[in-house]
N, C-alpha and C positions, 0 to 999 in steps of 0.2 A: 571596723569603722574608723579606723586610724585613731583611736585614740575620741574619738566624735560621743557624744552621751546618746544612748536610743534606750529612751524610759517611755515602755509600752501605756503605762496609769498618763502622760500627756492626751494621749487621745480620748481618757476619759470624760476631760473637760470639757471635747464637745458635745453638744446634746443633738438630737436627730428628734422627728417626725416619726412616729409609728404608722404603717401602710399596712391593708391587705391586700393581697396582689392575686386575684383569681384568674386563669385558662382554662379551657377546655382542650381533653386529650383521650381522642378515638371516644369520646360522648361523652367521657368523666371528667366532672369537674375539679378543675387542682386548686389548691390557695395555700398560702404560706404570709406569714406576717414578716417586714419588713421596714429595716430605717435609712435603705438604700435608694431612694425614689428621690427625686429632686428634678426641678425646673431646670432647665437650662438655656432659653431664648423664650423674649417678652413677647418680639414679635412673628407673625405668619410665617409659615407654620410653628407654633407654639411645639416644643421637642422636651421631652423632660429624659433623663437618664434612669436606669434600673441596672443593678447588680445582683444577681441572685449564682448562688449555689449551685454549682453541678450536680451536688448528692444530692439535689431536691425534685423531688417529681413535680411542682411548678416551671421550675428550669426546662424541665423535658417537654413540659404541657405548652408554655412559652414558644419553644423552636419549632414547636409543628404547627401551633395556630401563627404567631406572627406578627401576633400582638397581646393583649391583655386588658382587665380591667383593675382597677386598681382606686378604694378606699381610705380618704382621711380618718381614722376614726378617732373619737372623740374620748376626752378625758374620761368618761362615765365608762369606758369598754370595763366589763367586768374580766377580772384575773381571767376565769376561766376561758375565754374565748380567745383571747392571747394567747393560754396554753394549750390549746384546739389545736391551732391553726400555724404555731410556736413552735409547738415541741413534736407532736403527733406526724407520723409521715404516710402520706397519702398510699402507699405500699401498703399497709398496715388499715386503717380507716377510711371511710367515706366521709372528709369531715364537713361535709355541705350539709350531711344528711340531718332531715328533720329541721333545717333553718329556712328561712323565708327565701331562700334564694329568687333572685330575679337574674337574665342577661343580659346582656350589650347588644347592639346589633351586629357585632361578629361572632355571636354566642358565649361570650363568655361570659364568667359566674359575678356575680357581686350582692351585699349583704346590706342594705338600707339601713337596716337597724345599729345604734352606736356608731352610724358615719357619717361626717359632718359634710361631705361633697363624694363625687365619684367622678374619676380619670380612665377615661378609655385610650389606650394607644396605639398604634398602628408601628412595629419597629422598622426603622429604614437604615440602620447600621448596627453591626455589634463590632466587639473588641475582646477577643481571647485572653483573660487573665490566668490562666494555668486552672484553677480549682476554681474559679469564678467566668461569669459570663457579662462583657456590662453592652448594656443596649443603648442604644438612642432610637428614639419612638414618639412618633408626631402623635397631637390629642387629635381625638377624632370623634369623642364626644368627652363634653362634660356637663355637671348636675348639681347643684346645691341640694343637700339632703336636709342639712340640720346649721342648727347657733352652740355656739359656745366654747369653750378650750378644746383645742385639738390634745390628743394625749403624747406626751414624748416619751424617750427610751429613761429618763432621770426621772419621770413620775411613775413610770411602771417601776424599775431599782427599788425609789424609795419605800414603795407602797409593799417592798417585800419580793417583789419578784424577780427568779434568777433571768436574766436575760439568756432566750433561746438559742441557743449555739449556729445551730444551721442554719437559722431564718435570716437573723441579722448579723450583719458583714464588717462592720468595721470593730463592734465590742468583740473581742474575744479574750480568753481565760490567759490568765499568765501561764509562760511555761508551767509543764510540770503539777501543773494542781487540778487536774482530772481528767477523765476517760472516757471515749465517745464511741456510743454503738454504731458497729458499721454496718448492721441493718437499718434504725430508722435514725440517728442521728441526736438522738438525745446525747449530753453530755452531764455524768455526774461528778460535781465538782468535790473533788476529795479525794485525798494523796494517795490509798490504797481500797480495792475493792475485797469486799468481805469473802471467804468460799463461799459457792453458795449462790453469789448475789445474780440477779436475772435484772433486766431494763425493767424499770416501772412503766414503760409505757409498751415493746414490744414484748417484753418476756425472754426476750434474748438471753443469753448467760454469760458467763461472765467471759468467756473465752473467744465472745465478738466483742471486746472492749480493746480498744486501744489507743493507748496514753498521746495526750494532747499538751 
């Protein structure tokens, strides 16, 4: 960088929106949490952007339906549905199962409960970022669910929670200080892995891990 300062903790300063972002993929419903979502034009057609993950089976669910829906949720999300939807990879779980799921009228999934509106999109451009995919996608429906604080990526941090590696796209881990299953995508943050150690969430071992 000639000489230029590139201090990764600046980008920590901005704060993001927490999204659930649900597709349907050959009947299975996909969803991954996200702080990738953003408005982009006020007026007709209203367009908002999405960046998700290649390694994520939403990604995948995303490029075959064509659009998505996609939840504000609200400060009250408890931890665990964060780490559902976070950390867990749809390879691995069905993680709609057993929730109130409702759909869009292009089938996709969405979750009423802890969200304060709901964004249906339709994509009409993307943009190849190497390991990422970013969309542009017109609203093609939207919903008031709920009142109150939306939740952000600085109130989930605070409140203890490691920010999901795969879900959300602009936080990630400084060089060097953990290790990411290349099965479902969890990242444990911490300098060396114990023998032994298996994914807490796939079971994987220690020998699908690699340093991030």
């Amino acid at each position: 960088y000639g000489g230029h300062i590139m201090n990764r903790k600046a980008f920590d300063r901005i704060n993001y929106g927490l999204f659930l972002v649900g597709a349907a993929l050959d009947g299975r419903f996909q969803g991954c949490v996200v702080n990738s979502l953003h408005q982009v034009t006020s007026t007709n057609p209203i367009k908002f952007s999405l960046t998700l993950s290649k390694s994520n089976e939403t990604f995948k669910a995303v490029e075959a339906a064509g659009s998505f829906a996609a939840t504000v949720l609200s400060k009250d999300t408890p931890k665990e549905r964060i780490d559902l939807f976070g950390y867990k990879s749809g390879r691995v779980v069905d993680k709609f199962e057993g929730l109130p799921v409702e759909t869009d009228g292009a089938g996709n999934p969405y979750l009423r409960d802890y969200a304060l509106s709901r964004i249906s999109c339709r994509v009409v451009e993307k943009l190849d970022l190497g390991n990422y995919m970013l969309y542009i996608a017109e609203v093609t429906e939207a919903e008031v669910l709920g009142d109150g604080p939306a939740l952000t990526v600085d109130d989930y941090k605070n409140g203890g929670g490691a920010t999901p590696a795969a879900a959300t796209v602009y936080r990630t881990l400084e060089p060097n200080v953990g290790w990411r299953c290349t099965v479902c995508g969890y990242v444990a943050e911490r300098e060396t892995l114990p023998d032994g150690y298996q994914c807490p969430i796939c079971r994987a071992n220690k020998d699908k891990f690699v340093k991030v």
